[in-house]
Backbone and ligand atoms as CSV (ligand in chain L), in Angstrom:
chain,resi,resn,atom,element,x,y,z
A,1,UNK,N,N,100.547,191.156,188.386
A,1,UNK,CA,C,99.407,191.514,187.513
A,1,UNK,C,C,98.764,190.237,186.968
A,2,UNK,N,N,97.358,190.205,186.811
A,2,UNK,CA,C,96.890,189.011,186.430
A,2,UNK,C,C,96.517,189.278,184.823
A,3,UNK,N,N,96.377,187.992,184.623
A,3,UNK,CA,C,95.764,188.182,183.031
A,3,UNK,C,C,94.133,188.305,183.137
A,4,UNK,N,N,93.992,188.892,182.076
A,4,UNK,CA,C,92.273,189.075,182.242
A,4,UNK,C,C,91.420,188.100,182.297
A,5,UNK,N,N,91.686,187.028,181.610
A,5,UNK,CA,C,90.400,186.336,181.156
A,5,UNK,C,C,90.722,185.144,182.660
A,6,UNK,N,N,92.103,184.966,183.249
A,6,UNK,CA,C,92.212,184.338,184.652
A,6,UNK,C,C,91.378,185.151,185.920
A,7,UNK,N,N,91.818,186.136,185.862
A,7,UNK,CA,C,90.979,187.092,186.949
A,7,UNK,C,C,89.400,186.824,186.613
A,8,UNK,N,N,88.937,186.923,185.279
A,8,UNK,CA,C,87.080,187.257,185.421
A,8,UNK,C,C,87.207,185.284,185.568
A,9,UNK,N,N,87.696,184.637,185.554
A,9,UNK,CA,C,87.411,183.064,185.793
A,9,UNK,C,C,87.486,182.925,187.500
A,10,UNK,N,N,88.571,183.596,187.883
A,10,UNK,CA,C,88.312,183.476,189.044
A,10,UNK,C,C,87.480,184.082,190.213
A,11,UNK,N,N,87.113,185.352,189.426
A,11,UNK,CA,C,85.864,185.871,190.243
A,11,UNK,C,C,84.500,185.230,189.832
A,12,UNK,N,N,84.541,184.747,189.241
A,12,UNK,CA,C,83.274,183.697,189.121
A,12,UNK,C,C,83.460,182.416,189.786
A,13,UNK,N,N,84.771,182.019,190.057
A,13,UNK,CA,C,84.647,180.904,191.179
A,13,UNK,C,C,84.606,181.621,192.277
A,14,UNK,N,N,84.760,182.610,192.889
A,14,UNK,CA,C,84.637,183.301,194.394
A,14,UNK,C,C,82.629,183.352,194.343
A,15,UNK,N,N,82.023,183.615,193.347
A,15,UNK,CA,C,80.670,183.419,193.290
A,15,UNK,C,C,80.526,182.000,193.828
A,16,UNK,N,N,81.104,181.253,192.725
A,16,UNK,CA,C,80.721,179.315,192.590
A,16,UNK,C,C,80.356,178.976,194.319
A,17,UNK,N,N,81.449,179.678,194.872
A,17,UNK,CA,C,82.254,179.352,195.847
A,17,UNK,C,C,80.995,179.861,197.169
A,18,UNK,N,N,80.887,180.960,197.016
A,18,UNK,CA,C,79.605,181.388,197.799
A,18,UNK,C,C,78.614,180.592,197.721
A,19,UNK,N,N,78.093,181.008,196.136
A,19,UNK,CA,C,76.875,179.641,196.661
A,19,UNK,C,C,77.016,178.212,197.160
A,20,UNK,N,N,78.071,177.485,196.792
A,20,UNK,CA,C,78.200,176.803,197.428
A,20,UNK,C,C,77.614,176.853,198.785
A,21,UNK,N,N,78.360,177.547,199.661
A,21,UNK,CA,C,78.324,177.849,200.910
A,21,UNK,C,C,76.920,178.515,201.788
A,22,UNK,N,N,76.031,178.665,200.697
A,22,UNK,CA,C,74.831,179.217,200.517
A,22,UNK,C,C,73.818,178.173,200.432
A,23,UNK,N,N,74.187,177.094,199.698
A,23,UNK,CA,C,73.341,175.963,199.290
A,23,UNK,C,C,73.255,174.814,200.670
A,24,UNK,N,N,74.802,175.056,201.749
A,24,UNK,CA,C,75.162,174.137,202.604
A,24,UNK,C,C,74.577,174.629,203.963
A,25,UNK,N,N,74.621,176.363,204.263
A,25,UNK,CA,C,73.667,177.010,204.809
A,25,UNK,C,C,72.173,176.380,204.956
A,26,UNK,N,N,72.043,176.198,203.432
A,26,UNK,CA,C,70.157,176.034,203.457
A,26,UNK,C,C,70.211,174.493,203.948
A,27,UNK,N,N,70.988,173.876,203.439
A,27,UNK,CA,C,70.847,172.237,204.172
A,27,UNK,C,C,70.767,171.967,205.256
A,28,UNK,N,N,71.964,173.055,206.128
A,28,UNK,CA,C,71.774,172.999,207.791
A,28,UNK,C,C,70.472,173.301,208.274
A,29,UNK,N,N,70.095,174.685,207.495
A,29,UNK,CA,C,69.037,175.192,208.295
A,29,UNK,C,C,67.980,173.997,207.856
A,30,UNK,N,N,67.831,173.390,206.884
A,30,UNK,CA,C,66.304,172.488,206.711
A,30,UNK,C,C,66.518,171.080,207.712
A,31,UNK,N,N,67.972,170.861,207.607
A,31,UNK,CA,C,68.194,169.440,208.849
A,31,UNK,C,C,67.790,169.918,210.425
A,32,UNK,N,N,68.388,171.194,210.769
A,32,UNK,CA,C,67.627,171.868,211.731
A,32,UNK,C,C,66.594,171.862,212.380
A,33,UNK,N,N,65.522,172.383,211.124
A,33,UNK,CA,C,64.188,171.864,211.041
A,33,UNK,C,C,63.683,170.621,211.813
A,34,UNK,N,N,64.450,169.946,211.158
A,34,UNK,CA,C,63.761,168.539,211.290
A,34,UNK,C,C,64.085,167.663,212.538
A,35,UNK,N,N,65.105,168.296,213.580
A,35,UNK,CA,C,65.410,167.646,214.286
A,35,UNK,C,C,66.766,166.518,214.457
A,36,UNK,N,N,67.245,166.862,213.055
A,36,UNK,CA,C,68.598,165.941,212.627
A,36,UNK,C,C,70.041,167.241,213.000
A,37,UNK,N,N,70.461,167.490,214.188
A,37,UNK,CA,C,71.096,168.289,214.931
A,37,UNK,C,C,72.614,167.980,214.559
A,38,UNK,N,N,73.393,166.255,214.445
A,38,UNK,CA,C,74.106,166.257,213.568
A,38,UNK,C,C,74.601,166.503,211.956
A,39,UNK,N,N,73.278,166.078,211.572
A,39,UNK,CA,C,73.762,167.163,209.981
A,39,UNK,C,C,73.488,168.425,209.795
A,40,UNK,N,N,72.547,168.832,210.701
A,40,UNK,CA,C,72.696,170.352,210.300
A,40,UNK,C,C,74.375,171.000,210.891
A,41,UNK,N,N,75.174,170.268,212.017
A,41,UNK,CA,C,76.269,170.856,212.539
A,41,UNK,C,C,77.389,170.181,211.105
A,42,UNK,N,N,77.185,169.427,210.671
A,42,UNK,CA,C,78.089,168.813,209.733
A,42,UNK,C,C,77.561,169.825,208.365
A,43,UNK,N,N,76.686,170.250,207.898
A,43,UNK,CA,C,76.578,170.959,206.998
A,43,UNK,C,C,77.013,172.851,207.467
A,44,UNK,N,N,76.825,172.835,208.759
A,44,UNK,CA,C,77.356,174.427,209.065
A,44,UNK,C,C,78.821,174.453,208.537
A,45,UNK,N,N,79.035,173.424,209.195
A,45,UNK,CA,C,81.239,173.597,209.007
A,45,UNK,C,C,81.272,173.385,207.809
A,46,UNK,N,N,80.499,172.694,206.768
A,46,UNK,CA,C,81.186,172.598,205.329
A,46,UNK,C,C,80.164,174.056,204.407
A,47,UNK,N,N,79.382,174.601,205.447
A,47,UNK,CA,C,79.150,176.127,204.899
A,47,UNK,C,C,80.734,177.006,204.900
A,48,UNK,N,N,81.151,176.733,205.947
A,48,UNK,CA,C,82.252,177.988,206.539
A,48,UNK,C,C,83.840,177.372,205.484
A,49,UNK,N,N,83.719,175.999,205.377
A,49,UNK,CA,C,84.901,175.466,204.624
A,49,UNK,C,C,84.636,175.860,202.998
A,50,UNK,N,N,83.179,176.067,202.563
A,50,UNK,CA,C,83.258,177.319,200.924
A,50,UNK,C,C,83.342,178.420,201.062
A,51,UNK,N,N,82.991,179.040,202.297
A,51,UNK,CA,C,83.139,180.483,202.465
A,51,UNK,C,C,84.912,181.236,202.450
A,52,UNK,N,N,85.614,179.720,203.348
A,52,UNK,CA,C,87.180,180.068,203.077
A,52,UNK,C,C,87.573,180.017,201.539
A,53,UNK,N,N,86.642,178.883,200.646
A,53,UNK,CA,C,87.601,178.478,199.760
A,53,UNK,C,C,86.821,179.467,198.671
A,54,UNK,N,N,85.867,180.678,199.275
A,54,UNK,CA,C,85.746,181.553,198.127
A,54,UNK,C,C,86.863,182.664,198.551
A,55,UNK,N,N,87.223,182.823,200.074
A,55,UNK,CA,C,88.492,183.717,200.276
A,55,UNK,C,C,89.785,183.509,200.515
A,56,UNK,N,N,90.090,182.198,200.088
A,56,UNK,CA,C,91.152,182.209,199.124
A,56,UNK,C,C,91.237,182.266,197.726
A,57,UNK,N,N,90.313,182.763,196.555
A,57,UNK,CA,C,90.351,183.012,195.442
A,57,UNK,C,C,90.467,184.776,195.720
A,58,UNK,N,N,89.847,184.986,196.595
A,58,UNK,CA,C,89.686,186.643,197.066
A,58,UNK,C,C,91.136,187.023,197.574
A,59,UNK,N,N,91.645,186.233,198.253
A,59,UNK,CA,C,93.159,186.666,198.672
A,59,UNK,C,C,94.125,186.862,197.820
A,60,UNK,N,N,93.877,185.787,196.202
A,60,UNK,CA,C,94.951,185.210,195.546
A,60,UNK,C,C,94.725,186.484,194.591
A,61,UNK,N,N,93.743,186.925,194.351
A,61,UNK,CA,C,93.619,188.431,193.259
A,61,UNK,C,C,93.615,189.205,194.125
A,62,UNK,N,N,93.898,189.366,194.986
A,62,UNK,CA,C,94.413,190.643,196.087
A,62,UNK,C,C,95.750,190.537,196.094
A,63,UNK,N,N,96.555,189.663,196.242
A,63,UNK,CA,C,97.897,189.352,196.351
A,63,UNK,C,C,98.387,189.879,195.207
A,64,UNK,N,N,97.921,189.891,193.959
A,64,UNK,CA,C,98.145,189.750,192.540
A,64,UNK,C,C,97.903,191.132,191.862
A,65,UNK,N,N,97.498,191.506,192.545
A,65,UNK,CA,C,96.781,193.265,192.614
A,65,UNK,C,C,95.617,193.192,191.319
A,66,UNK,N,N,95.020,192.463,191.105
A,66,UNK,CA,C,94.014,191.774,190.694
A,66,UNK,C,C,92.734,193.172,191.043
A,67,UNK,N,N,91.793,193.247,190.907
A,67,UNK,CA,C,90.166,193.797,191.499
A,67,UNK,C,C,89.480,192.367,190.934
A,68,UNK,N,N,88.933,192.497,192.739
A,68,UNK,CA,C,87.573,191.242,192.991
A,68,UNK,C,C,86.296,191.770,193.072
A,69,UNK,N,N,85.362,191.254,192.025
A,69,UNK,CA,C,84.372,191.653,192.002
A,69,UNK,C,C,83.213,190.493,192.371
A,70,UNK,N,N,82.748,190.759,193.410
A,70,UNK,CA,C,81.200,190.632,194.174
A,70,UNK,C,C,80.401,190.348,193.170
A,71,UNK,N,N,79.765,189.339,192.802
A,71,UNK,CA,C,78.777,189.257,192.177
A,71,UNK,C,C,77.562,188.458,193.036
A,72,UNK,N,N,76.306,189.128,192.947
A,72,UNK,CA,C,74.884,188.577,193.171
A,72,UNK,C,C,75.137,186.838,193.657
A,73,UNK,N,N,74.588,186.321,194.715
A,73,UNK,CA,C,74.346,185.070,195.068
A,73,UNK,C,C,72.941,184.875,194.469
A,74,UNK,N,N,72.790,183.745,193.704
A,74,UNK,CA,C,71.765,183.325,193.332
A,74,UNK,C,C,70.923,182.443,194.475
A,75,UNK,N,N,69.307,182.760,194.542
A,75,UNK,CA,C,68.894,181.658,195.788
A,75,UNK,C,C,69.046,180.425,195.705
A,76,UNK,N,N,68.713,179.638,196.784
A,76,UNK,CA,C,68.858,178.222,196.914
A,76,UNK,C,C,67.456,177.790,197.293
A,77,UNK,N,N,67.696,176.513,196.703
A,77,UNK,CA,C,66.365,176.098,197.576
A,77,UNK,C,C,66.551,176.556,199.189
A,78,UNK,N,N,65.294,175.549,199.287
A,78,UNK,CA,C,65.141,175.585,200.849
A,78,UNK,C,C,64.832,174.709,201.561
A,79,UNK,N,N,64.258,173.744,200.865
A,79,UNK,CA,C,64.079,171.939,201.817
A,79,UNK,C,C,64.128,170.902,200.483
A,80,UNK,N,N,64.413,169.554,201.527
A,80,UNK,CA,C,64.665,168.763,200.773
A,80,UNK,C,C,63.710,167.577,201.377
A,81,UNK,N,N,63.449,166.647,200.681
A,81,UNK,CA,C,62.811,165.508,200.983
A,81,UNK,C,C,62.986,164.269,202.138
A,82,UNK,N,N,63.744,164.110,201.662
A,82,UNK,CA,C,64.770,163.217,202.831
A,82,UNK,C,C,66.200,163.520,202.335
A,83,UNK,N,N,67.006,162.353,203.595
A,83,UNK,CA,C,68.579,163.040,203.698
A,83,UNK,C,C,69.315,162.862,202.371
A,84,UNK,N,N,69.001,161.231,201.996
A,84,UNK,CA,C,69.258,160.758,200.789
A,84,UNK,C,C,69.305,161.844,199.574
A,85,UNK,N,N,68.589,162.323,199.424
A,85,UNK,CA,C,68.052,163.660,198.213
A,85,UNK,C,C,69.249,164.361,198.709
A,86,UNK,N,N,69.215,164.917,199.651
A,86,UNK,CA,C,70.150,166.267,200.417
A,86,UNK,C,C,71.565,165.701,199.547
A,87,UNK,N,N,71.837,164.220,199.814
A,87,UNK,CA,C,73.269,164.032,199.343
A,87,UNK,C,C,73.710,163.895,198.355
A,88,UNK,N,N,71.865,163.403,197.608
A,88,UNK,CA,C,72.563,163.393,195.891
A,88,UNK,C,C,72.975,164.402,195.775
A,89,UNK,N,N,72.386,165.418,195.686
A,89,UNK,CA,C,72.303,166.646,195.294
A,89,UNK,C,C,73.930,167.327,195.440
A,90,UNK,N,N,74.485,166.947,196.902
A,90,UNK,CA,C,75.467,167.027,197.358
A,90,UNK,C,C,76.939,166.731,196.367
A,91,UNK,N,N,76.666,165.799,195.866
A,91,UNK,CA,C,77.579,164.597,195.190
A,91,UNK,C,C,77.395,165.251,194.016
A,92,UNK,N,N,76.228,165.774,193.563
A,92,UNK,CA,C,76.338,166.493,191.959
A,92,UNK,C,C,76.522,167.364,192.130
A,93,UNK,N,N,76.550,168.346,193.062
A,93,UNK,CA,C,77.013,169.629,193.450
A,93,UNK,C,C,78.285,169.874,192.881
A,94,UNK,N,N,79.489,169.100,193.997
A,94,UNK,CA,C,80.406,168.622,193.615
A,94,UNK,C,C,81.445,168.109,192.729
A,95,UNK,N,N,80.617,167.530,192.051
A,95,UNK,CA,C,81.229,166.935,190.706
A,95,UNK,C,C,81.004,168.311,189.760
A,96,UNK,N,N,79.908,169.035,189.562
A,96,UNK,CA,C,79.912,170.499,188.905
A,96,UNK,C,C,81.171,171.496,189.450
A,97,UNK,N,N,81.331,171.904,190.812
A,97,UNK,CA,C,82.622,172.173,191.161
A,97,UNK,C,C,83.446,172.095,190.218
A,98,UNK,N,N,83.929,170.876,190.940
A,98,UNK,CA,C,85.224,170.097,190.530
A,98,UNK,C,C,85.456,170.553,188.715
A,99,UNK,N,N,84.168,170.260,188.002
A,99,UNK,CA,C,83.890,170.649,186.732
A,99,UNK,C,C,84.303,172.197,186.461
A,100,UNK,N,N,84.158,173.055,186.903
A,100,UNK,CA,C,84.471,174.532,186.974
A,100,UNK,C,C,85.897,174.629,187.341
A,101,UNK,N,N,86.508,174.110,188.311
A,101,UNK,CA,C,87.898,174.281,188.844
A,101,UNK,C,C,88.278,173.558,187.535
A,102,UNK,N,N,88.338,173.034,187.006
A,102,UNK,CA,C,89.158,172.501,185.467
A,102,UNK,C,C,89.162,173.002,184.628
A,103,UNK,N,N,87.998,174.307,184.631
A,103,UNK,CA,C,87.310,175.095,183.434
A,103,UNK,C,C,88.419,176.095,183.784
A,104,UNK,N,N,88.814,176.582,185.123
A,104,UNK,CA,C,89.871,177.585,185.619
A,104,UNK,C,C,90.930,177.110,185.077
A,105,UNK,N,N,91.370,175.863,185.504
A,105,UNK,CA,C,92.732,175.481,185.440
A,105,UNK,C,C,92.693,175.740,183.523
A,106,UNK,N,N,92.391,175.107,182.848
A,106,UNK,CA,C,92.160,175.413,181.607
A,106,UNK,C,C,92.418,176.364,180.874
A,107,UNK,N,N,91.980,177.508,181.568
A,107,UNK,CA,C,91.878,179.117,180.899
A,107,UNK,C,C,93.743,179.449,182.274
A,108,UNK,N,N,93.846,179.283,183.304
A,108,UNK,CA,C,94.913,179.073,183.508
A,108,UNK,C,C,96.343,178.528,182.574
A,109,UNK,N,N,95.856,177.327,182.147
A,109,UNK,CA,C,97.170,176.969,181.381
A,109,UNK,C,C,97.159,177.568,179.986
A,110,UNK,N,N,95.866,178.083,179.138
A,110,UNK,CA,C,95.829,178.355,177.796
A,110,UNK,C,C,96.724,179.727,178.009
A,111,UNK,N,N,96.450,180.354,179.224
A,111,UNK,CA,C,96.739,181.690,179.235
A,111,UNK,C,C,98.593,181.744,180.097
A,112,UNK,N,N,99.540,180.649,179.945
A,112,UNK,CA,C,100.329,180.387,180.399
A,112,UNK,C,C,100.524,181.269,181.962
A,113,UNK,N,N,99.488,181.369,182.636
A,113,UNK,CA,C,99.761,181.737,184.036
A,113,UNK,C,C,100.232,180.701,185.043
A,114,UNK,N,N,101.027,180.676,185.239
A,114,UNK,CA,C,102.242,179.446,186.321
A,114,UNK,C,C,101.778,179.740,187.520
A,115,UNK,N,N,101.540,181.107,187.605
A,115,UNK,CA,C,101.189,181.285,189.226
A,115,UNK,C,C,99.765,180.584,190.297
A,116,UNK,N,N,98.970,181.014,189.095
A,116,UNK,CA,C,97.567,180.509,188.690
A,116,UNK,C,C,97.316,178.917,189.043
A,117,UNK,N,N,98.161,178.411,188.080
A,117,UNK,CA,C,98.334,177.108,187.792
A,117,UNK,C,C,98.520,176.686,189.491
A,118,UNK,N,N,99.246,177.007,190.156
A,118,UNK,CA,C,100.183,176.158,191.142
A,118,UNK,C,C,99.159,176.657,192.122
A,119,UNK,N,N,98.246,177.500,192.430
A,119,UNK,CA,C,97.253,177.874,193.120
A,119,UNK,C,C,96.276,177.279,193.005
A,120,UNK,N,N,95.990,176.415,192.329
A,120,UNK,CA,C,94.570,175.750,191.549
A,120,UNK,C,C,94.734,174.014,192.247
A,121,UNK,N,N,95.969,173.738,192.148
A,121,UNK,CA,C,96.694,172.448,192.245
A,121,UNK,C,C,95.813,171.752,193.246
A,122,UNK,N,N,95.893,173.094,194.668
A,122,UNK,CA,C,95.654,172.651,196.174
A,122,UNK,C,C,93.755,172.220,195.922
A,123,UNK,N,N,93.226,173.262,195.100
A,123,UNK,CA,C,91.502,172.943,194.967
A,123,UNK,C,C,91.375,171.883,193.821
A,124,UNK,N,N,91.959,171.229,193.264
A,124,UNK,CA,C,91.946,169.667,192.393
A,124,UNK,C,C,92.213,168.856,193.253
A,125,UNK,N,N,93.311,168.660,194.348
A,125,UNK,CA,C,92.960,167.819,195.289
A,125,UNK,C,C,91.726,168.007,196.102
A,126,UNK,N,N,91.424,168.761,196.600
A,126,UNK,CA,C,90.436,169.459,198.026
A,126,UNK,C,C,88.760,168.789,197.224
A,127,UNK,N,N,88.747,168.697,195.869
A,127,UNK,CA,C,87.785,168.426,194.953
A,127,UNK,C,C,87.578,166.969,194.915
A,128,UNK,N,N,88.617,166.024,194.935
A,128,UNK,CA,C,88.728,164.436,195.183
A,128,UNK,C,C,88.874,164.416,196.551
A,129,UNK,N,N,88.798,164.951,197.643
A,129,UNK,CA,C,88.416,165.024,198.937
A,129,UNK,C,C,87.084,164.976,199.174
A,130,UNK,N,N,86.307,166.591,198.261
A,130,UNK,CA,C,84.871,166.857,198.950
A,130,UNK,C,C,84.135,165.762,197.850
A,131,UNK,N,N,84.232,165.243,196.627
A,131,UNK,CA,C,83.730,164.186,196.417
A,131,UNK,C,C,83.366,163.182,197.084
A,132,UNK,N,N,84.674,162.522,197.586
A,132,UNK,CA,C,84.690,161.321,198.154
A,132,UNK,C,C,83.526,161.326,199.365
A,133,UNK,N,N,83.904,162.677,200.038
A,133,UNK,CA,C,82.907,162.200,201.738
A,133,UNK,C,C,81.713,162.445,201.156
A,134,UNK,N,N,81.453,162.961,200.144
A,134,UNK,CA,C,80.368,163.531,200.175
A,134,UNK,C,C,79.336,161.872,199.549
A,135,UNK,N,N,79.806,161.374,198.994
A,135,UNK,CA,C,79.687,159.982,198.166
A,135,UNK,C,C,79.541,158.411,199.157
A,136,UNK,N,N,80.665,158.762,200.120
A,136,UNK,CA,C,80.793,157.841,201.103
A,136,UNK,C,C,79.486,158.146,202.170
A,137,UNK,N,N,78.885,159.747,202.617
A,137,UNK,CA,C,78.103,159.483,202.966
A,137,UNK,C,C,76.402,159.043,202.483
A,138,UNK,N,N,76.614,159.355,201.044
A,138,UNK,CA,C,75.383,159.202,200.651
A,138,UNK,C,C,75.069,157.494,200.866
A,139,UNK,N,N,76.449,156.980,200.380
A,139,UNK,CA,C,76.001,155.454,200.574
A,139,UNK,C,C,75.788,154.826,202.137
A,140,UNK,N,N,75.757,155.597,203.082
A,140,UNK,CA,C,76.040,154.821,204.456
A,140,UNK,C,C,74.425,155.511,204.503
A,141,UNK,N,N,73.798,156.857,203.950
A,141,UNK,CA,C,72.903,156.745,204.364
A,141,UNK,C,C,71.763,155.983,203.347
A,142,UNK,N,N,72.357,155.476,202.085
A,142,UNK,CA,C,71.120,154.344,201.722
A,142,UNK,C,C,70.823,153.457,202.494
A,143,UNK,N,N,72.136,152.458,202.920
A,143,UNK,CA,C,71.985,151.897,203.743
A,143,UNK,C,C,71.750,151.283,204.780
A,144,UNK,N,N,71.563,152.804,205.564
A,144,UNK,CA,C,71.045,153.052,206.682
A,144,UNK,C,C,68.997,152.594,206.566
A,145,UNK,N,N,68.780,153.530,206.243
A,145,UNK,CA,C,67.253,153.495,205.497
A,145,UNK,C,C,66.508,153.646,206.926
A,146,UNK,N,N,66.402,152.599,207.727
A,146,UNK,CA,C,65.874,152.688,208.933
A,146,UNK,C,C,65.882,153.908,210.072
A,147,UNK,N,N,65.060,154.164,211.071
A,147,UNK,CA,C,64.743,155.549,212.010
A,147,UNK,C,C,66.191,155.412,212.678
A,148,UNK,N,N,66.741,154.605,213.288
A,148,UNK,CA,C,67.758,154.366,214.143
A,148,UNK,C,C,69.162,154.218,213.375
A,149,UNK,N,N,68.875,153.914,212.079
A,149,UNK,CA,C,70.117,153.769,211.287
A,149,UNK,C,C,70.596,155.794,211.301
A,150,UNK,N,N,69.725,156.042,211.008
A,150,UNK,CA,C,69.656,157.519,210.523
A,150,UNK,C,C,70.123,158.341,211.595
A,151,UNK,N,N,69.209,158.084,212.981
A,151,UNK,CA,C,69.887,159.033,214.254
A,151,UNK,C,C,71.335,158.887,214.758
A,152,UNK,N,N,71.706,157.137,214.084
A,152,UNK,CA,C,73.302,156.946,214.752
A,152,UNK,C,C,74.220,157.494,213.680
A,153,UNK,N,N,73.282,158.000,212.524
A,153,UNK,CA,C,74.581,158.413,211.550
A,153,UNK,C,C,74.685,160.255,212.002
A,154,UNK,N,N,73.674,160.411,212.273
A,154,UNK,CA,C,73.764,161.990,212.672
A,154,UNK,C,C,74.062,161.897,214.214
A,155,UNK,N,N,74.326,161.257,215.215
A,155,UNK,CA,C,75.344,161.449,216.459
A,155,UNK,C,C,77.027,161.267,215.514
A,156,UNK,N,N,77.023,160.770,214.651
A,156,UNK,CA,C,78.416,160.593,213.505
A,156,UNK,C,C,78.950,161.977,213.217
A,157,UNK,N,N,77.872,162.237,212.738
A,157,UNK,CA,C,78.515,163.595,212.026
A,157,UNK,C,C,78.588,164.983,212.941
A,158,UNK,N,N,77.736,164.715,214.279
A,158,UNK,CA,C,77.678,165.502,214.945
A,158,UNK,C,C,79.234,165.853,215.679
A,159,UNK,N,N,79.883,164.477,215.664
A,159,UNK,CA,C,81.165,164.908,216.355
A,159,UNK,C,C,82.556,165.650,215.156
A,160,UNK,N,N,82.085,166.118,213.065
A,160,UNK,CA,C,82.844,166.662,212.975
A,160,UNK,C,C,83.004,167.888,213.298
A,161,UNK,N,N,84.690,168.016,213.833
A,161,UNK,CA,C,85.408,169.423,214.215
A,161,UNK,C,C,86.242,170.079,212.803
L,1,LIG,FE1,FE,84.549,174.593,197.356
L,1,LIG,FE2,FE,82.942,171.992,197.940
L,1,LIG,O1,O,83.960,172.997,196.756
């Protein structure tokens, strides 16, 4: 059985969690657009990697005999300026995350749920993961700046599996 105020925290990260995955959707589809075929394939897979990490919050109040409640996806944009923009955005995305998973863990430990707690552990690391790449790429693409800098970073990303 879960405690209440853990369960409605965590069905609001199974939301967080969607849009996420909603926001990474719209990035593919606008890189798409444009002809940048590696980031739109590098933004599909990190669509499908929030879509898991909203169903594992969905599994963990199923397990728990918990009720998950569906709430409304809010829209997303829909284009961005250049790639640079795409990643700030990315990187503050992120760091808001990460900001919410602490807001869980929080109402987790006030509410002495152990189970909770040790479930949360794996998305505080996974959070200093999606930071980092997400950070590392923004800076390779300042750097980049140039037409050719840009196409060799998207044959880059085109090869993640
Ligand atoms: Fe599910 Fe990118 O945090």
């Amino acid at each position: 059985m879960m405690n209440s105020k853990v369960l409605e925290a965590f069905n609001n990260q199974i939301n967080a969690e969607f849009w996420s995955a909603y926001l990474y959707l719209s990035m593919s589809a606008d890189f798409d657009n444009k002809g940048l075929e590696g980031f739109a394939h590098w933004f599909k897979l990190q669509y499908h990697e929030e879509a898991a990490h909203a169903l594992k919050f969905f599994d963990h109040i199923n397990e728990r005999g918990g009720t998950v409640r569906l709430q409304p996806i809010k829209e997303v944009p829909l284009t961005w300026a250049t790639p640079v923009d795409v990643f700030e955005e990315v990187v503050k995305h992120e760091q808001k995350v990460t900001h919410f998973i602490y807001g869980v863990m929080d109402i987790a430990v006030q509410e002495k749920d152990y189970a909770s707690q040790n479930f949360l552990r794996w998305f505080i690391d996974e959070q200093v993961e999606e930071e980092r790449i997400a950070t590392t790429i923004l800076e390779k693409l300042k750097r980049v700046g140039d037409r050719g800098g840009l196409l060799y970073l998207d044959k880059e990303l085109k090869k993640r599996v």
